[in-house]
N, C-alpha and C positions, 0 to 999 in steps of 0.2 A: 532077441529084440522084442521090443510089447506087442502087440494087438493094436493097432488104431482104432476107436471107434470114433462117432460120432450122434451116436445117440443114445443117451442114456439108460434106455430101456435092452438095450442089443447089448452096453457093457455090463448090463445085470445078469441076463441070461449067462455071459461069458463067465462073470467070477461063480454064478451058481454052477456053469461046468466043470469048474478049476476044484471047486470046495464040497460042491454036495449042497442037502440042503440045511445041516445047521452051519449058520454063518455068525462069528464072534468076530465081529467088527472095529476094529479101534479108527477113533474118529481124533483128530488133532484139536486140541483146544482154540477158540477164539476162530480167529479169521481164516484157518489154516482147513477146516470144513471144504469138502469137494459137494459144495450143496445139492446140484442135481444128480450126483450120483446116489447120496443118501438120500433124496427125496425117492429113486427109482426104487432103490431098496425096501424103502419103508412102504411103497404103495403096492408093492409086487408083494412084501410080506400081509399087506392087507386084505389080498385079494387072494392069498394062496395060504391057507392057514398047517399045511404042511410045511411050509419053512420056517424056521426056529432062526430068530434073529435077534441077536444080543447086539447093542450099539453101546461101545465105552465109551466117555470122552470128558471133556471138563468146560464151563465157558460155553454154554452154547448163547451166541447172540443171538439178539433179536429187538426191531424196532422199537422205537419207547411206543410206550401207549399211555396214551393219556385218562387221566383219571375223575376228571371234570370238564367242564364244558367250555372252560376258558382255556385250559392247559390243553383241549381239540382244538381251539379257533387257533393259538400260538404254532401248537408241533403239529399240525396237519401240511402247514406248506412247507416245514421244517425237511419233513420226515419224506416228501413229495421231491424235496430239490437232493438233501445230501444222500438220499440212500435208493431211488430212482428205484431201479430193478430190481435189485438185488433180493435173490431169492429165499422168501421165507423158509424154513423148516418144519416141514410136515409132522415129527415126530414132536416137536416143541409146539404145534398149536394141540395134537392130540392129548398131550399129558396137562396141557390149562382145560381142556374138556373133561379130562377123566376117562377119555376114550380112546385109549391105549390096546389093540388087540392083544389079546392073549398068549398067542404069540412072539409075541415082542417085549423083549424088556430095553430099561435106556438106565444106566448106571454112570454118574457122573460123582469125580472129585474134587470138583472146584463148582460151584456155580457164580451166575453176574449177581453181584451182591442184592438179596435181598428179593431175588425175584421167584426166588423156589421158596419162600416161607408159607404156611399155610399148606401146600400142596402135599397130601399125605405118601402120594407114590413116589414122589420125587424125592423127600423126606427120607423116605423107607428104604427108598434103592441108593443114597447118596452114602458113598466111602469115605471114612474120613482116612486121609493119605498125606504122607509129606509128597510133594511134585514128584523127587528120587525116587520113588517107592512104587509110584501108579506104572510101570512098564512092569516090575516083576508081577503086579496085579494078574495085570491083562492077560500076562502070560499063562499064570497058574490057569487058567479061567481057559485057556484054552484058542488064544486068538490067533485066526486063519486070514482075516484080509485087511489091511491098511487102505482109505481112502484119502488121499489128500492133493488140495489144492498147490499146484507146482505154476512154476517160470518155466517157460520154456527158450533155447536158443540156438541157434546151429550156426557151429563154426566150421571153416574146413569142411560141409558137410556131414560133420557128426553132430547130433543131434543132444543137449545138455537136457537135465530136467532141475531146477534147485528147490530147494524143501524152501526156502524164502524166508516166511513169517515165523513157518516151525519146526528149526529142527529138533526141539525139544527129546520129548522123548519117542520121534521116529528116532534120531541117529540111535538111541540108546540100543533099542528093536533090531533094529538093523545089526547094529554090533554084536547082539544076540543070535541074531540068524547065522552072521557071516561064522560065529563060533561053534554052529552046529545045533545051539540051544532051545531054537525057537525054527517056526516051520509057516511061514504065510505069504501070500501075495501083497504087493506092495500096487495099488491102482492109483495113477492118478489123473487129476483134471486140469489140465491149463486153463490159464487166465493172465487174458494181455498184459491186465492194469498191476500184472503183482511182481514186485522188485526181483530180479536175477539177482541174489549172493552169492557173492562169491563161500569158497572154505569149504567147510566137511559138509552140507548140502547141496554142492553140485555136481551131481548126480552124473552117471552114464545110463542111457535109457536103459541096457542093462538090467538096470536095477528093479525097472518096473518091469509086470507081467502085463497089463493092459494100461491104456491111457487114453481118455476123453478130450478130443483136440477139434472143437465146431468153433466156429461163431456164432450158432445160436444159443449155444451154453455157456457164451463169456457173460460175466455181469461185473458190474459196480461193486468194487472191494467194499466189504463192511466199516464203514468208516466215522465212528463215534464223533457228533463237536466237542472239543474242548471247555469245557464249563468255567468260567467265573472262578476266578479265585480272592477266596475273601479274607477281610485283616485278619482274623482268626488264623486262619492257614498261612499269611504273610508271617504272621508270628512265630509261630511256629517253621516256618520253612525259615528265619534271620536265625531265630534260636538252634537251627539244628547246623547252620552253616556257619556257627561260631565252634563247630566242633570240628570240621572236616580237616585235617591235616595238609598241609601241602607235600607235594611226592605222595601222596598214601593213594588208597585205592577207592571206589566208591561203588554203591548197592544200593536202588531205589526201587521201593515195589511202589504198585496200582496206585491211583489218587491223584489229586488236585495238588495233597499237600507236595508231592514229588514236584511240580510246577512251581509252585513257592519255595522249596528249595533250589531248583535249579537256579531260578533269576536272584536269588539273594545270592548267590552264589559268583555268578556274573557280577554283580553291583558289586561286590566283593573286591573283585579281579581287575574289571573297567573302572570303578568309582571309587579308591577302596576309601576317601575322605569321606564322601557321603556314607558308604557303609556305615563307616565308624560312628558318624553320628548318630544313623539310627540305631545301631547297637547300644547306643550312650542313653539314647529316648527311653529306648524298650526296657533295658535291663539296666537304668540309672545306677547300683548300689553297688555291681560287677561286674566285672569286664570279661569281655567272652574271651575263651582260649585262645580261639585261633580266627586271626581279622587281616593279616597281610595276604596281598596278590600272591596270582600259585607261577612260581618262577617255574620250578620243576612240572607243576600239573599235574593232572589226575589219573588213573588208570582207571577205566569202567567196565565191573564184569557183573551184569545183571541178569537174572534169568525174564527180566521184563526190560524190552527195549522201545521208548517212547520220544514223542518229542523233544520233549525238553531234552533228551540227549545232545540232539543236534543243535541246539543253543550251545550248550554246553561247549562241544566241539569246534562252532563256528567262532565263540568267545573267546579261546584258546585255553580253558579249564581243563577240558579235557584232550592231552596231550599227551601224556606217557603213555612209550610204546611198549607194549610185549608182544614179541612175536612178529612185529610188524601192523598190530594191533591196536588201537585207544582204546575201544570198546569190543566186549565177547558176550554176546546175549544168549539167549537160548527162544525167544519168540517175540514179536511185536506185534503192536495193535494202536492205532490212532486216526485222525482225520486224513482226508485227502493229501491235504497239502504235506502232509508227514509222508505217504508214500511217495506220493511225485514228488518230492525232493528226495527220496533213494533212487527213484528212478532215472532222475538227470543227474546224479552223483558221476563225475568220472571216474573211469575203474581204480585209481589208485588211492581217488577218495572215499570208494563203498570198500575197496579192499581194506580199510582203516574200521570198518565195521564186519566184524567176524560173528555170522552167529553159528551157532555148536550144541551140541546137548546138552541139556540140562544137568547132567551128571557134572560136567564139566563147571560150569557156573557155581551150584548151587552144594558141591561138594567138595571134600579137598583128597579123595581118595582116588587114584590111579595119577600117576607121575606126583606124585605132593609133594614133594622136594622142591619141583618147578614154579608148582602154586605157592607155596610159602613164599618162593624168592620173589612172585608178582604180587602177591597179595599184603604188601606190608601197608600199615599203620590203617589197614581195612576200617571201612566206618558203612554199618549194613543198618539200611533206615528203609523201616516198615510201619504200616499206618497199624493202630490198635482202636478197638472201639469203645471198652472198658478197660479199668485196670483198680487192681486192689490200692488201699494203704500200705498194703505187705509185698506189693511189687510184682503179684500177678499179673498179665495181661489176659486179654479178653479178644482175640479178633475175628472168630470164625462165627460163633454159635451164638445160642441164648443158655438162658439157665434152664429152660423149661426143653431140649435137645433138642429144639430147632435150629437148623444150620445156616447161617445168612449169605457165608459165602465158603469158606475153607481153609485149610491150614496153608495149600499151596506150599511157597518155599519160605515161611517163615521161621521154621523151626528151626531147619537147615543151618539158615544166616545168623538165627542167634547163636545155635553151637559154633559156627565159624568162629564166632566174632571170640569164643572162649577158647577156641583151640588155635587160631593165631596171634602171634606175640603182637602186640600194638594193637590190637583189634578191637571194636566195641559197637556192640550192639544198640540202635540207637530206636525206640516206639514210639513214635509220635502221636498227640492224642489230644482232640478236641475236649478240652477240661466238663464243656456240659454240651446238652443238646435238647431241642424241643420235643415236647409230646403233647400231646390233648391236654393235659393236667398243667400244664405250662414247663418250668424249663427245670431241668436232674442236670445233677451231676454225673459225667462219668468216671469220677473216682469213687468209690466206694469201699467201706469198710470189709463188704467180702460179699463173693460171687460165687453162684453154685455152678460154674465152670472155666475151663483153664483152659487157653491156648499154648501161652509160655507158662510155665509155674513158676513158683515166686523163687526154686533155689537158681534159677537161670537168668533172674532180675540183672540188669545193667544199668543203661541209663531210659528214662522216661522223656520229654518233651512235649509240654502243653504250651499252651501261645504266654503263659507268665514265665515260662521261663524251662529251667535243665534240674532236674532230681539224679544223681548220679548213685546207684543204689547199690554197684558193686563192693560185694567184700562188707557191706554195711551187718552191721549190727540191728534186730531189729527196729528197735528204737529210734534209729538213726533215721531209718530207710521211713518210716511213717512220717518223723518231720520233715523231710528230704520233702516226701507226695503233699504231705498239709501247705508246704510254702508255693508250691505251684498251681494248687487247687484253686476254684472260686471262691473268690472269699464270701457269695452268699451259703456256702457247706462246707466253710471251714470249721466252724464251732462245731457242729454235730456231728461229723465226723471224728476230732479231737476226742469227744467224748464217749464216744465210742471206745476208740483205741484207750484211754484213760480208763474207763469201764472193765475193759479187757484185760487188764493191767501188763498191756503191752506198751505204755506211754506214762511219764513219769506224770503224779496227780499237778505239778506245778509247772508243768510245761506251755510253755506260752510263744506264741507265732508272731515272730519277728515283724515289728514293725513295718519293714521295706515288704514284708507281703500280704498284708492286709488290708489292698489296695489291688487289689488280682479281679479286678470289672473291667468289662467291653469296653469302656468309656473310656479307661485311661490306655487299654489297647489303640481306640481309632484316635485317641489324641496323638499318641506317639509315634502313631503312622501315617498322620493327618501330612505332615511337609513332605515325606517321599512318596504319598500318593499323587500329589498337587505337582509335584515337580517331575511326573510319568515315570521315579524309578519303582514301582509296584502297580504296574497295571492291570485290569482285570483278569484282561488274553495277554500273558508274556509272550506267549509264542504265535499268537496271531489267532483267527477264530473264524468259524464258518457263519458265524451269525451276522447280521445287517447289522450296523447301528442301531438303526429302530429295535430290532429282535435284542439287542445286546440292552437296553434301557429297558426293555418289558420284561428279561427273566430278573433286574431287579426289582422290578415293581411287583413282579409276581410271588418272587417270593418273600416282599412284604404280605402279599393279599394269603399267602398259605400261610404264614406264622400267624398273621390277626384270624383268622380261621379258626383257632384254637381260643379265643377268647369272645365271646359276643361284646366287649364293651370294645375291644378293637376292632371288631368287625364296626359297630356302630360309629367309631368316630372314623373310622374312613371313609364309612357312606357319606354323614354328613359331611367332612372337606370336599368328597367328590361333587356333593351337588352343589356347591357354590362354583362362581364361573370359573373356568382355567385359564392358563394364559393359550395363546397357538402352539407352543411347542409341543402340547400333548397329542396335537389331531394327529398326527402320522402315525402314534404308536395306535390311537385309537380307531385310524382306518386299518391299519394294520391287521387288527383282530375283527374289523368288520362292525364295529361300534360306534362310527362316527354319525351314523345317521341310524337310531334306535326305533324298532316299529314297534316292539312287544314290553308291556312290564318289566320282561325277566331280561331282555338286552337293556333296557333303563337303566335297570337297579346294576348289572354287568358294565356297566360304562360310570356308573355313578363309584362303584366301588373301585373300578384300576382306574378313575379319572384323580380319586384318592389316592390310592398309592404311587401311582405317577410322581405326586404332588409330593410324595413323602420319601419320594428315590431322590428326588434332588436336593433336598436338607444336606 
């Protein structure tokens, strides 16, 4: 049976008696973190520079920070109400310092998009791994302790402990050990707020060597808001549910766009007349695949388990059982209200939610026979941030070997999608995006780095529309990407590929898509916005009202940012009077009554954009 501690400092010395003093640490990605035990860790390795402490892990969170003085006055009460206690990471403020001891290293395969760039150590120490691949890592490397945040429950007197959030790659680990293969202690930290799963994480205390069970060491689950989802992504999330199969199986990684899919999906199932119309809007010239309600319903086996599942689920999309099963994850992460609703789930409605190893998700090897028979007419939708004309995708890196976030299980899902029958991989991708210089495309002629390569091309998914690139010829596959591209870089791209004489010199871009602008996106989404079937929050939102009209007004104020003549005409709208509906947002932020220039000219500017969120 474990060790009980209750103080974090007492179960460090413990696992230092268990291990010695080099300690190879595997930390669980995302919310799955036992934070005060790792913060003991890391401050005991601080202060003892004989101990040699390696920390694996992927995903470590951490509160937003804000970057200007507006986006403080916004997420300071944000960040005060949703994330309360919840304890920072000591190892994650030292490496934004650069003051990492010496003895300590922190090697991560996944990071939160975009928040390790620049940082040279983080950079230098980050692996790039398919998800499957990070436990043998760990292993080779020599890992002696597991720390992870657990459920705890006692029935009958026995004592349960469930991996919850992740069983990722602990089960994997484990599986490892119980084989003889691997040799470490498994420590963990309860925590009231985190959902008991049932399946292959829950545990017999058994299993652990020590375990961290205070109420001074419970805190507030990490719990991200759900962000705005915009026409862009609506588009994109109707265009990728015009391909979902009914009976088939379904696979949605990280993003917004996954929320956009989920509810087009829904409206699908619940409205499917209205769907059809706006399938009719969006994609006037062709009719999508697949638009009838799911009689049979969905199987969901995702190695990311979020909200919109539970739409999903409550919808009756997702229905088809295996195993006793709808859904088989391998980790979750979301807002409050996504745990508390696993947490009031009655057991036979969380037992409909299996999470398991990643192995199990994200691979088709061990029992495959069984997964083929669950995983028919599979459709695995993952977000992409670049993508070639030749059908590269782009989603982890830069071209210059900066890492933005990671391979994770992308690769995995596209080979799935080739090695089971009916299957298809499906990238979804914001056609362009802002920068200082104003707005690029993200389709390009060619890229000095590859996530997916171009001979594993399937299908792509921008908000104009479906490029299906399997099996394509090249030729094919470039007009396939130029039809869905913005048509302000569809010529110069064209000519490019023409240049390269991978594109016949007389090729010319079908009329029906030379009409691929914003404009004709929010016209065509303008009736099922107005009639609430594409709302901001499909799944509901921890922001206020107020808060919910100031991140669009803000981030009109960050895109005019990047232009002084937008910046100047938002001042000047802002300084002409408003009407009263603006004062709440603008008490809000503390604006409503300005004593200083620079609160003037700040109230003058979101008094203006305010003005321009509700056009």
């Amino acid at each position: 049976m474990p060790r009980i501690f209750t103080d974090p400092a007492a179960i460090v010395d413990d696992i230092i008696r268990e291990n010695g003093s080099r300690l190879v640490v595997g930390l669980p990605l995302g919310l799955g973190k036992a934070n005060h035990i790792v913060n003991a860790l890391y401050r005991r390795a601080e202060a003892d520079r004989n101990l040699d402490l390696t920390l694996f892990s992927a995903l470590t969170l951490e509160k937003p920070r804000p970057s200007n003085e507006l986006e403080k006055r916004f997420i300071t009460p944000v960040i005060d109400r949703l994330f309360g206690d919840w304890p920072d990471l000591d190892y994650a403020a030292a490496l934004h310092k650069g003051a990492l001891p010496p003895n300590v290293k922190v090697t991560e395969f996944f990071f939160l998009a975009g928040k390790w760039l620049r940082n040279s150590y983080a950079q230098q120490h980050y692996i790039a791994a398919n998800y499957t691949h990070a436990a043998s890592y760990i292993l080779d490397r020599g890992l002696n302790v597991i720390t992870q945040l657990v459920a705890k429950r006692v029935v009958n007197g026995e004592t349960r402990y469930s991996l919850s959030s992740n069983t990722d790659t602990t089960l994997d680990l484990l599986s490892a050990r119980a084989a003889g293969r691997a040799s470490f202690k498994l420590v963990g930290q309860v925590n009231s707020q985190l959902p008991f799963m049932p399946g292959a994480g829950d545990l017999p205390a058994s299993e652990f060597s020590a375990v961290l069970d205070s109420p001074a060491t419970d805190f507030p689950l990490f719990a991200p808001p759900s962000e705005p989802v915009s026409d862009t992504k609506y588009a994109i999330g109707l265009h990728a549910a015009g391909l979902i199969k009914d009976g088939g199986s379904l696979q949605i990684g990280i993003g917004q766009t996954g929320d956009a899919l989920a509810q087009s999906l829904i409206v699908r199932h619940r409205d499917n007349a209205r769907f059809r119309e706006i399938a009719a809007r969006l994609a006037p010239d062709r009719a999508m695949a697949e638009t009838a309600p799911f009689a049979t319903g969905l199987y969901g086996v995702s190695e990311m388990v979020f909200e919109a599942f539970l739409g999903l689920i409550r919808a009756g999309v997702l229905k088809r059982e295996i195993d006793g099963a709808v859904l088989h994850g391998a980790f979750f992460l979301g807002p409050q209200s996504f745990y508390r609703a696993l947490r009031e789930m009655t057991p036979d409605e969380r037992a409909r939610i299996q999470m398991t190893a990643v192995s199990f998700t994200n691979e088709l090897y061990g029992d495959e026979a069984a997964k083929r028979r669950a995983r028919v007419d599979a459709r695995f939708v993952n977000n992409a941030m670049i993508a070639t004309l030749m059908g590269t995708a782009i989603s982890d890196g830069l071209d210059n070997g900066q890492v933005v976030s990671g391979v994770g299980g992308q690769y995995n899902f596209v080979t799935q999608a080739f090695a089971l029958e009916g299957a298809r991989s499906i990238l979804t991708l914001e056609s362009t995006r802002r920068e200082k210089g104003g707005v690029v495309s993200n389709i390009r002629w060619t890229y000095g780095h590859a996530t997916i390569p171009r001979h594993l091309r399937d299908i792509v998914v921008t908000e104009y529309g479906v490029a299906d690139l399997r099996g394509k010829a090249d030729a094919d596959v470039i007009a396939a990407m130029l039809n869905v591209t913005d048509s302000r870089f569809q010529d110069q791209l064209m000519r490019q590929a023409i240049d390269a004489g991978k594109l016949p010199r007389d090729h010319r871009i079908p009329a029906a898509h030379c009409d691929n602008t914003p404009t004709r996106i929010a016209a065509a989404l303008s009736p099922a916005c107005t009639a609430g079937l594409l709302p901001s929050f499909p799944f509901g939102s921890d922001f206020t009202e107020i808060e919910q009209r100031l991140i669009s007004a803000l981030e009109i104020l960050r895109d005019a940012s990047r232009s002084p003549l937008a910046l100047i005409r938002l001042l000047m709208e802002g300084l002409r009077p408003g009407d009263a509906s603006v004062q709440p947002a603008l008490a809000r932020m503390g604006l409503d009554h300005p004593n200083t220039f620079s609160d003037r000219l700040y109230r003058a500017l979101l008094n203006g954009a305010l003005k321009e969120s509700k056009k």
